[in-house]
PATORLO-395302 format. One line per field, with one value per residue (C-alpha): residue number from 1; residue in one letter; x, y, z. Coordinates in nm, 3 decimals. Layout:
N
nr <- NUM:...
rest <- A:...
u <- X:...
v <- Y:...
w <- Z:...
END
This chain:
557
nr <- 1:2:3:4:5:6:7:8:9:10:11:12:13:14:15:16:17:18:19:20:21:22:23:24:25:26:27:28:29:30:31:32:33:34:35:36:37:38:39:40:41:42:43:44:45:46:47:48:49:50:51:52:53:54:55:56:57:58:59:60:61:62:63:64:65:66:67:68:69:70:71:72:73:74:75:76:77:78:79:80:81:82:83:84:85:86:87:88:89:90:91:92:93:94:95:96:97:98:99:100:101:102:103:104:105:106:107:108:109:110:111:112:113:114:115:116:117:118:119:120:121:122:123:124:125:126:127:128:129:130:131:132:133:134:135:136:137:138:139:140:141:142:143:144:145:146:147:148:149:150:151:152:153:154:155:156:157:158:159:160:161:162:163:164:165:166:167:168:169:170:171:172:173:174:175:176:177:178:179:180:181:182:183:184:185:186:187:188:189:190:191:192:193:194:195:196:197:198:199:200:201:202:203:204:205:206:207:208:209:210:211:212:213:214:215:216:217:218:219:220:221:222:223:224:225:226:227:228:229:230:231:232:233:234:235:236:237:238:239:240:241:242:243:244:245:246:247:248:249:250:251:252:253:254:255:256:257:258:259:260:261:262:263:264:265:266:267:268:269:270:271:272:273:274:275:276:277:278:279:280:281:282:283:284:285:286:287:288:289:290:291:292:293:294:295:296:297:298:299:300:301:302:303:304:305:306:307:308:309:310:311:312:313:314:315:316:317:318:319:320:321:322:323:324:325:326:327:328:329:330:331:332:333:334:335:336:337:338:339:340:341:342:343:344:345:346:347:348:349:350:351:352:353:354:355:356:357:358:359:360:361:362:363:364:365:366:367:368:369:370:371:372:373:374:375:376:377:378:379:380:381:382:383:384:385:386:387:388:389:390:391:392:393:394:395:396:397:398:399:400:401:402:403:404:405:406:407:408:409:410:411:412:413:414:415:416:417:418:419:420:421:422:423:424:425:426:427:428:429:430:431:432:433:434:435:436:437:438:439:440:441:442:443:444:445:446:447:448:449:450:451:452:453:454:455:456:457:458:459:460:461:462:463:464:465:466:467:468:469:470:471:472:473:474:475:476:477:478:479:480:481:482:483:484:485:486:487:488:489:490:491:492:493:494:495:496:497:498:499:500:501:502:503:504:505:506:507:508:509:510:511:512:513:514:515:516:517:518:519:520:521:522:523:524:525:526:527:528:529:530:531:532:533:534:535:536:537:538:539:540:541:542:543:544:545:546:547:548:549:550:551:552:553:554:555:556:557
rest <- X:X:X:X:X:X:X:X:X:X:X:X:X:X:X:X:X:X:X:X:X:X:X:X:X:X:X:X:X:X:X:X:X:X:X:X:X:X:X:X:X:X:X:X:X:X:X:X:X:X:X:X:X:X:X:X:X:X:X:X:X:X:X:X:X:X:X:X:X:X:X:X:X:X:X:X:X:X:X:X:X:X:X:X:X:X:X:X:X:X:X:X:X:X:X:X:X:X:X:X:X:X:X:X:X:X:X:X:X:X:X:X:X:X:X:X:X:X:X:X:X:X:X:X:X:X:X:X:X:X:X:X:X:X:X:X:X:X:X:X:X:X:X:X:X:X:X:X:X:X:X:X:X:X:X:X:X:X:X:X:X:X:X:X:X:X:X:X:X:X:X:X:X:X:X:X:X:X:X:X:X:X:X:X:X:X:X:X:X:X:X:X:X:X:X:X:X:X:X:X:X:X:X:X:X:X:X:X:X:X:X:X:X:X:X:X:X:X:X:X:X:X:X:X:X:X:X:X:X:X:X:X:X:X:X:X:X:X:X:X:X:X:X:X:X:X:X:X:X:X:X:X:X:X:X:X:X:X:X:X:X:X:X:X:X:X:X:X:X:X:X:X:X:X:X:X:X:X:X:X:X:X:X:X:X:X:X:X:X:X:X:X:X:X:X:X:X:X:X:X:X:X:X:X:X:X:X:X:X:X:X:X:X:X:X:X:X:X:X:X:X:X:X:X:X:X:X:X:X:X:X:X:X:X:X:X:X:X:X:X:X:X:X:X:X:X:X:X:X:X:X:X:X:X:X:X:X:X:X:X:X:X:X:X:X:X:X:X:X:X:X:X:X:X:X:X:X:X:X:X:X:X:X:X:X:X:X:X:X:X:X:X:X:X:X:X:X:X:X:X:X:X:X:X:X:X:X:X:X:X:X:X:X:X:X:X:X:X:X:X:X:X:X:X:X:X:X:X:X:X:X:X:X:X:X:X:X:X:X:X:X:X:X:X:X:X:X:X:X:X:X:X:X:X:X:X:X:X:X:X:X:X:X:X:X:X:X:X:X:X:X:X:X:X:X:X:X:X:X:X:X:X:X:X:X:X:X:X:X:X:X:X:X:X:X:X:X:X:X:X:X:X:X:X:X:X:X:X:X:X:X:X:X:X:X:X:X:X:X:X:X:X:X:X:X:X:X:X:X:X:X:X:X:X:X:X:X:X:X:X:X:X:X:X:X:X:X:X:X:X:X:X:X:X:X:X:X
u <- 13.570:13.922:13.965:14.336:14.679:14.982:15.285:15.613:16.001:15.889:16.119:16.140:15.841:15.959:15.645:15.283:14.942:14.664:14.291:14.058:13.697:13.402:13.362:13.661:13.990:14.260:14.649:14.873:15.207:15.537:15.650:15.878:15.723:15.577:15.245:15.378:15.535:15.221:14.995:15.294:15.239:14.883:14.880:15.132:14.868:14.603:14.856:15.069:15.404:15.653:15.966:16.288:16.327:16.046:16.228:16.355:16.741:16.916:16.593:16.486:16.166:15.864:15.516:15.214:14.858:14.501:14.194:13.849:13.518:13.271:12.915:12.886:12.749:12.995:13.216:13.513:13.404:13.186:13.510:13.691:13.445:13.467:13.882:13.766:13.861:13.688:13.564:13.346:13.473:13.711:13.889:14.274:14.515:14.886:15.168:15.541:15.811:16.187:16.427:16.555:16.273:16.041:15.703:15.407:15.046:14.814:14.408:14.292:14.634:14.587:14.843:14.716:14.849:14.918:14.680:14.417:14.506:14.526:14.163:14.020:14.228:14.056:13.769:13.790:14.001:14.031:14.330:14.319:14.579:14.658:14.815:14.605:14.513:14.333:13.959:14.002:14.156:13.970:13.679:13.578:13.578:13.374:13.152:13.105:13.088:12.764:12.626:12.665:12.564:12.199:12.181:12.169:12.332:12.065:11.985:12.434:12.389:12.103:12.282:12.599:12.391:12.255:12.561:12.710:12.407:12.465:12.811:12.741:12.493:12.786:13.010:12.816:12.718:13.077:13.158:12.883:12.959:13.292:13.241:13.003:13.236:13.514:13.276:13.192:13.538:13.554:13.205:13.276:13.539:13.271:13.016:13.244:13.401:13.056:12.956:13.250:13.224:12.840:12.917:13.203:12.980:13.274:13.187:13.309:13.596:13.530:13.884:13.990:13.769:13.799:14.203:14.150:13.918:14.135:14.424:14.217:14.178:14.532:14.650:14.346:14.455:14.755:14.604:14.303:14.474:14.594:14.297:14.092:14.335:14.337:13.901:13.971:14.145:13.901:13.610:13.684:13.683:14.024:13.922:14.015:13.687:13.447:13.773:13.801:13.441:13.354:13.634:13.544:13.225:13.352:13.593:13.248:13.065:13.377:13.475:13.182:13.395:13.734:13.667:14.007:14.164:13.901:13.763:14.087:14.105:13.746:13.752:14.055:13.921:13.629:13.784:14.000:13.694:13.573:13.820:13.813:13.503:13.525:13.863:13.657:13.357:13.624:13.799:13.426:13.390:13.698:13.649:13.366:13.484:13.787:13.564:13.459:13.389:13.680:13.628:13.534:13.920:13.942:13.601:13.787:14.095:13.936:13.727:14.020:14.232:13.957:13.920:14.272:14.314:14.062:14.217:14.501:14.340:14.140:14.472:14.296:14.241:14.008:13.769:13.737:13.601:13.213:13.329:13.506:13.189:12.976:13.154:13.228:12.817:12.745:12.944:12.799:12.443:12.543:12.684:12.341:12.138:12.395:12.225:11.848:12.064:12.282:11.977:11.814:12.115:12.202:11.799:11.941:12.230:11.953:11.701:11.981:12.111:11.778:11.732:12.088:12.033:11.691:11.900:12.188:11.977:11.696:12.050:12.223:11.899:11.906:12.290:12.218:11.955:12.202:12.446:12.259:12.125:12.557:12.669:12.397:12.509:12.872:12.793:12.643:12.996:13.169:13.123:13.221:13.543:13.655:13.563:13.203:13.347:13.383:13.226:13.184:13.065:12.976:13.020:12.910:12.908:12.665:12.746:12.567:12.862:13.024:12.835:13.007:12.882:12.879:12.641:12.750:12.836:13.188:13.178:13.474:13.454:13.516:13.525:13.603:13.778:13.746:13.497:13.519:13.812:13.693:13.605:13.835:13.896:13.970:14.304:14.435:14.236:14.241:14.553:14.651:14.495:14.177:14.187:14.148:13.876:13.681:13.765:13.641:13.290:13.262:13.291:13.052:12.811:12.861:12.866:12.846:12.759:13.025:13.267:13.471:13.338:13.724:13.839:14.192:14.240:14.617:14.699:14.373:14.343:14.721:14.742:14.394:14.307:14.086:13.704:13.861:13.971:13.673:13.457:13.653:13.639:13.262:13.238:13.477:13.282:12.938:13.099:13.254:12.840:12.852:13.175:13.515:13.695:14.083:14.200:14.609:14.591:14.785:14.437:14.370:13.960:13.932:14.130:13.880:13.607:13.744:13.632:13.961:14.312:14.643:14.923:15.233:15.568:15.978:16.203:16.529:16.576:16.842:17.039:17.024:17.182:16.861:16.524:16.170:15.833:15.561:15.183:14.999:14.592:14.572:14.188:14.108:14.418:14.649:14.474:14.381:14.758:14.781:14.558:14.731:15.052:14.860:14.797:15.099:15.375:15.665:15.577:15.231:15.074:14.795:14.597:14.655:14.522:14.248:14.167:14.207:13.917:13.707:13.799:13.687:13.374:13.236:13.264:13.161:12.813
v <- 10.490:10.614:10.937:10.994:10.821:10.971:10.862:10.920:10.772:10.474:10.408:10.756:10.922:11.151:11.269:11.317:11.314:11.255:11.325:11.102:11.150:10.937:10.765:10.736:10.872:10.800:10.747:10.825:10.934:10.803:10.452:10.450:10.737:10.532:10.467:10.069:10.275:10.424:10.073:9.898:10.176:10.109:9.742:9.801:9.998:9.700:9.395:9.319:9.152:9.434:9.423:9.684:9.756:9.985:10.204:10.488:10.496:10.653:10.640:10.415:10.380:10.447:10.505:10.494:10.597:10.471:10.677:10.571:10.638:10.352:10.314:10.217:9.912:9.771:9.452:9.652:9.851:9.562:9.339:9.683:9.633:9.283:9.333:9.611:9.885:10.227:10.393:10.661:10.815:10.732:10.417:10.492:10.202:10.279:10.113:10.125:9.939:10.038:9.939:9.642:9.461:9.477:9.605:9.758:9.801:10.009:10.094:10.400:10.414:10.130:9.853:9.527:9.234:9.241:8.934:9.159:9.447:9.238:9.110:9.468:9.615:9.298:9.446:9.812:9.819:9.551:9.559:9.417:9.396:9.255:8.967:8.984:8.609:8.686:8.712:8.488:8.149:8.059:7.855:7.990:8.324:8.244:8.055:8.417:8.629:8.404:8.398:8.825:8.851:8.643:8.794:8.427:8.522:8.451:8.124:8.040:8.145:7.920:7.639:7.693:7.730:7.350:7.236:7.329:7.130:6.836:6.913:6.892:6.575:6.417:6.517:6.368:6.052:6.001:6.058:5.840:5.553:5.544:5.552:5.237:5.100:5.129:5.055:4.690:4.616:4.687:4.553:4.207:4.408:4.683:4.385:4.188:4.503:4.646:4.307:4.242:4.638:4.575:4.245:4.447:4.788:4.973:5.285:5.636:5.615:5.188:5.138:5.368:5.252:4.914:4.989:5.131:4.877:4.649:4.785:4.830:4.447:4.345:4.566:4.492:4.161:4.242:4.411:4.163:3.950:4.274:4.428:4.114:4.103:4.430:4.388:4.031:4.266:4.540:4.331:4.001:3.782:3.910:4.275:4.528:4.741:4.563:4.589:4.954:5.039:4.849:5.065:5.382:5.370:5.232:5.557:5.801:5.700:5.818:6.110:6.314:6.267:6.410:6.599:6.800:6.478:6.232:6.469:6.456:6.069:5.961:6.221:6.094:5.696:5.794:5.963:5.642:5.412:5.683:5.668:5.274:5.274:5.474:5.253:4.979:5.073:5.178:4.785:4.708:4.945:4.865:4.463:4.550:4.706:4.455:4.155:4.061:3.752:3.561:3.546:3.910:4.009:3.689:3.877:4.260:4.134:3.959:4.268:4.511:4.267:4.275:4.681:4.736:4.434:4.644:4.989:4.871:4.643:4.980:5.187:5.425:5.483:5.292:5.556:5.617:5.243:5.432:5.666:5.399:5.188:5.478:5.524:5.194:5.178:5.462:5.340:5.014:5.203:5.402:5.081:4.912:5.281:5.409:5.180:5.346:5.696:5.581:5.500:5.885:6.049:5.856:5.930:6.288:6.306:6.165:6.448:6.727:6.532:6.576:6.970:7.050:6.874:7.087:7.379:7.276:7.189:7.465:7.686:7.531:7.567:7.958:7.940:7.761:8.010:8.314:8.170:8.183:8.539:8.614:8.446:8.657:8.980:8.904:8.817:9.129:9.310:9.084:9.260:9.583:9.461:9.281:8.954:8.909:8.545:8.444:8.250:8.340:8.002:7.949:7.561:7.409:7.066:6.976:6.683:6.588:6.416:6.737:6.862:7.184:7.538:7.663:7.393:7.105:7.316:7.384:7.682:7.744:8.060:7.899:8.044:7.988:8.239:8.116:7.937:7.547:7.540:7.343:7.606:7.546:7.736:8.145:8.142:7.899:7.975:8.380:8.555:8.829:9.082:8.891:8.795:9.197:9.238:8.967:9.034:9.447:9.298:9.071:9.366:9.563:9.314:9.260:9.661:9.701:9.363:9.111:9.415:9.601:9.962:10.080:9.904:9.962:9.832:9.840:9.864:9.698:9.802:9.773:9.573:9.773:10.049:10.268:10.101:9.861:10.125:10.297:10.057:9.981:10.340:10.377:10.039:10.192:10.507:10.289:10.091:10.454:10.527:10.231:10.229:10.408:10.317:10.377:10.283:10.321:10.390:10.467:10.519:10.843:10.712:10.621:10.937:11.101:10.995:11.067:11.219:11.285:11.331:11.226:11.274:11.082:11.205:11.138:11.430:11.493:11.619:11.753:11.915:11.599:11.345:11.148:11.065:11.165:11.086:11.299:11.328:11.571:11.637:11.816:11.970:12.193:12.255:12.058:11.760:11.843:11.877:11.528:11.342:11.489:11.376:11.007:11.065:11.189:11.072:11.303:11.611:11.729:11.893:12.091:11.807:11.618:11.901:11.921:11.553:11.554:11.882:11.649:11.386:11.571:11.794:11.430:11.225:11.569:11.528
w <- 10.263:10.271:10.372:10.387:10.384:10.521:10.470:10.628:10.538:10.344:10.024:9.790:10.016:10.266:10.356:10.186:10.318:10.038:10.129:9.873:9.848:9.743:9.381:9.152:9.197:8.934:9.016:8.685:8.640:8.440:8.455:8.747:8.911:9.277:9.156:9.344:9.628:9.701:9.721:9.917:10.137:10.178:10.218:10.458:10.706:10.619:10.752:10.480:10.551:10.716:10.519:10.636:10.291:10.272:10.521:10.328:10.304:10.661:10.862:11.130:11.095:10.822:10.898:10.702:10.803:10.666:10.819:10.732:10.774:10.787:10.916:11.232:11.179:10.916:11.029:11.028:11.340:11.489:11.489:11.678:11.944:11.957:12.064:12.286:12.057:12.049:11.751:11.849:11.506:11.223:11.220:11.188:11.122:11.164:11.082:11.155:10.993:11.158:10.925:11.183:11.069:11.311:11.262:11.521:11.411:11.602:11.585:11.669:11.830:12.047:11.999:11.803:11.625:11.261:11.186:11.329:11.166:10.844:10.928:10.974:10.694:10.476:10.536:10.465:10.126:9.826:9.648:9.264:8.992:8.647:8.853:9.157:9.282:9.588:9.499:9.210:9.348:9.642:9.567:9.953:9.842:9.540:9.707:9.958:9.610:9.526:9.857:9.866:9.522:9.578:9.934:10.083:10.409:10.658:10.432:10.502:10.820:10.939:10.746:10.991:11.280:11.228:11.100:11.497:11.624:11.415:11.520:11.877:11.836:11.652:11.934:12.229:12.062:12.019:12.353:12.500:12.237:12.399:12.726:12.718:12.474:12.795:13.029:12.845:12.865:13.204:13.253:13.442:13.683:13.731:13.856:14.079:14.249:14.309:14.420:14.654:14.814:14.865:15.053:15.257:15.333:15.448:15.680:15.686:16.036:16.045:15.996:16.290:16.534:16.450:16.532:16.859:16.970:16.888:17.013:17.363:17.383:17.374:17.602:17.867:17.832:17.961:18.275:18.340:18.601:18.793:18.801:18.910:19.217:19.316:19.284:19.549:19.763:19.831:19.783:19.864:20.163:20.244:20.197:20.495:20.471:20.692:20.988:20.900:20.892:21.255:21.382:21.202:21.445:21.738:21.659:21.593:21.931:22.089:21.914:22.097:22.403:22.280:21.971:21.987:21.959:21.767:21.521:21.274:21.311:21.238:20.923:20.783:20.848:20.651:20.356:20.348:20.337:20.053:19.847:19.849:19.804:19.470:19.386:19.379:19.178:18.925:18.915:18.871:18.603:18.430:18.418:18.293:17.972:17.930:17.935:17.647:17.366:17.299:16.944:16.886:16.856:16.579:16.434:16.452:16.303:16.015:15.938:15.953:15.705:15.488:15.472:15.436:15.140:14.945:14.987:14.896:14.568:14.492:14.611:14.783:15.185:15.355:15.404:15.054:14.981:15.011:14.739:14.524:14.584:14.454:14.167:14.052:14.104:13.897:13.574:13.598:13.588:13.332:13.111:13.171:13.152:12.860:12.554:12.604:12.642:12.273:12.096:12.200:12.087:11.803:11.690:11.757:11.520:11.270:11.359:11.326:11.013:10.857:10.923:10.804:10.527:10.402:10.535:10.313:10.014:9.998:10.008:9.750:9.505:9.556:9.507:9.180:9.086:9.171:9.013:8.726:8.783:8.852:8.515:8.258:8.467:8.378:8.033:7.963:8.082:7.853:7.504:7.598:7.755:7.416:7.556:7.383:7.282:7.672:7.881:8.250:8.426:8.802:8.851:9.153:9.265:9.518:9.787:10.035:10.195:10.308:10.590:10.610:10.851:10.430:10.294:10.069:9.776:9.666:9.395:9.161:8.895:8.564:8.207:7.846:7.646:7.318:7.168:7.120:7.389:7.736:8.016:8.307:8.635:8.584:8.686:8.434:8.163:8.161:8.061:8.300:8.081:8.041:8.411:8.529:8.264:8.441:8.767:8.715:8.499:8.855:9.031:8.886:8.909:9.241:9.254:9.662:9.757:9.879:9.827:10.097:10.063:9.939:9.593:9.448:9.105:9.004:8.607:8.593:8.217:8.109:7.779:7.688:7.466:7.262:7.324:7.566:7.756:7.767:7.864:8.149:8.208:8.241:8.448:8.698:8.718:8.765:9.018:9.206:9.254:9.465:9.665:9.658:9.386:9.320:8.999:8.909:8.526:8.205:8.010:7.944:7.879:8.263:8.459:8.238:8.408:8.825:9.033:9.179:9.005:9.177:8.935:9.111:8.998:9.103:9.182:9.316:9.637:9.832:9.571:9.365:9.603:9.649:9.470:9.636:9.492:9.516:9.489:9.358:9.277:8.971:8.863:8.531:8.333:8.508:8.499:8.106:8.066:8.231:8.049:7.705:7.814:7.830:7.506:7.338:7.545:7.613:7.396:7.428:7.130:7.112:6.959:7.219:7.495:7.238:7.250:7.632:7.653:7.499:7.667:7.973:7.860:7.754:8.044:8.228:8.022
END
């Protein structure tokens, strides 16, 4: 409920902080007075449109203030916690409005967008009027108003949860349609590239070795011929190590004899003969590795060309050909695979198809059942309200075409105000007195179902009198035992019956330079003063403080 609105600097209120409490609390006061002033100001703190002419005149800013106190488990506070927003206590939405134009909203002083204040604000308070269009023209919100009023939530909300799987089914079918649908175009180049990178088997590094070995044979052909001489030279016929061997041991036999002299000679012959020795095995060695088929540079050459032609007709590096020829593998498997996989899901979509639509349909025939159960409630309003000629009609028109996360109804309210005229939708057919009449009637027989727990109803019985009025007087009061109810009203037959009585009232202030509105709650003769001035107008008589007692002391009883 709303517990208290403060307002500071917006239009003719300087500052006033009302406490409300539960049930029905009535708003009167002159024409003129800032009985508007007083709902701007509170649609302002639930996310209406910030406008810098609500800033009162030589101020910067205005601020208004909403605090409630829901249950903890009521959407308002689970959506708080949803945006990481603490309420440990009661939910305060602020709202300030500088006369620039600009506008900040807060929660429970933590900064927030408007749209979410508007969302949260949505939930807490309902605001209603003569003209009011909101709960009337959407055929979504009537189709919620049925749902609330039957209790079919849990039947809606299993219908949306297999309206996301046929959703999803939908989705992947799709998806898998067209991928073999691109994959059969590509089919024939899918086959021959696989087939042609099969026949190739490129390795991981083939390209690189491939270079350097070939890049080793042209070069050792350059050196063949020298090596292969210097190999004659020190092994050959004509090589000088047999002469240099004989006389390194003519040299050793000798060397016993004069060491001091021999002993440096005959070491450095032999490291000589050594080190020929390992110069040749290394000729050896290298011939060895330069000699090879003629052909097999023709054969390297012709592989490399072929590696580096298909990087570059697959434009990618030759050591990526394995992963291209991987890939180009696995779509071709899953074009030939992707068939048996289209006909599962597709039997999928048919599956999910089927259980949305008993989902869909066992909801719609309890909405058709509540619907009935919601239009013989309303019609039992209707007489007291001076509308026992009126028709209150809940059309729906079932298709099983629309697949929606709501089911395949679309609900509109309809009704007929007079009889032999053709029913049509309310807000074409009811004049805006008529229109409040059936929106309150709704209300009450939605009483706190589909119904934020805070309802304002502005002027809701202007146009109304006598019986009129106090039938609408009563209803409010039955609906107050169900949720907060606000009601702005010049019937003196419904502020009877609050619970609480704001009288709102426009002074001058500041030696009569400017205009201030004020707010006051007025209880025992005040408020018996009030309601006589409803009554009689500008001059009270005692009559009409008479007729107010009674007024009182009857709705009291």
């Amino acid at each position: 409920m709303l517990a208290n609105l403060t307002i500071r600097d917006i239009v003719l209120i300087e500052r006033l902080s009302i406490d409300f409490d539960p049930g029905l609390s009535v708003l009167t006061g002159e024409t003129g007075a800032g009985k508007s002033i007083l709902l701007d100001a509170l649609a302002l703190a639930l996310g209406a449109r910030g406008d810098a002419a609500l800033v009162r005149s030589g101020q910067s800013q205005g601020h208004v203030t909403a605090v409630f106190e829901p249950v903890p488990t009521h959407p308002a506070v689970l959506m708080c916690e949803e945006n990481n927003i603490e309420v440990e206590g009661p939910l305060i939405l602020r709202r300030q409005q500088s006369a620039d134009g600009r506008s900040r909203a807060f929660i429970n002083d933590q900064p927030v967008s408007v749209s979410l204040l508007r969302e949260i604000g949505h939930l807490l308070v309902e605001i209603h009027g003569q003209h009011d269009e909101r709960a009337m023209v959407s055929a979504e919100e009537h189709r919620r108003l049925v749902d609330a009023f039957g209790g079919l939530e849990p039947e809606r909300a299993e219908v949306a949860r297999r309206a996301e799987a046929l959703r999803k089914a939908k989705k992947d079918t799709a998806e898998l349609r067209a991928s073999i649908e691109a994959a059969e175009r590509e089919a024939d180049y899918l086959r021959a590239s696989v087939g042609e990178l099969e026949q190739l088997s490129p390795e991981l590094g083939e390209e690189e070795r491939l270079a350097d070995r070939r890049r080793l044979m042209m070069q050792s052909e350059k050196i063949a011929g020298d090596l292969s001489d210097a190999q004659d030279l020190l092994g050959g016929s004509a090589s000088p190590v047999p002469d240099l061997a004989g006389l390194l041991r003519r040299l050793e036999r000798k060397q016993a004899d004069m060491p001091e002299i021999m002993d440096q000679i005959v070491g450095a012959l032999g490291e000589a003969l050594d080190r020929i020795e390992d110069a040749r095995a290394g000729l050896t060695e290298a011939l060895q590795q330069i000699d090879h088929d003629p052909g097999e540079l023709e054969r390297i050459e012709e592989r490399l060309f072929a590696i580096r032609a298909a990087a570059r007709k697959y434009r990618c590096e030759p050591d990526a050909l394995p992963g291209v020829a991987a890939e180009f593998a696995a779509k071709l498997h899953d074009f030939e695979s992707g068939t048996e996989r289209l006909a599962a899901l597709e039997k999928a979509v048919s599956e999910a198809d089927l259980h949305y639509v008993e989902a869909a349909e066992l909801l719609s025939e309890k909405r058709a059942e509540t619907a009935k159960h919601l239009e013989d409630a309303v019609a039992k309003e209707l007489p007291a309200v001076k509308l026992e000629a009126a028709r209150f009609i809940v059309a729906i028109d079932r298709d099983r075409e629309r697949r929606g996360p709501d089911g395949i109804d679309a609900v509109s309210f309809e009704v007929q105000t007079n009889p032999g005229t053709a029913p049509g939708p309310i807000m074409k057919v009811a004049s805006g007195g008529e229109l409040s009449r059936f929106l309150l009637v709704l209300k009450v027989a939605l009483a706190d179902r589909g119904s934020a727990p805070t309802l304002v109803f502005d002027e809701i019985d202007a146009g109304v009198g006598g019986a009129v009025a106090e039938a609408i007087g009563k209803r409010l009061a039955r609906l107050a035992e169900r949720v907060q109810v606000m009601s702005v009203t010049h019937a003196p037959q419904v502020a009877a019956r609050a619970a609480g009585h704001f009288v709102i009232s426009k002074s001058l202030a500041e030696g009569g330079k400017r205009a201030a509105t004020e707010v006051n709650r007025v209880e025992k003769d005040e408020r018996r003063e009030e309601i006589a001035r409803m009554l009689a107008g500008a001059t009270i008589s005692e009559e009409a403080r008479a007729a107010a007692e009674r007024l009182i002391v009857g709705e009291a009883v």
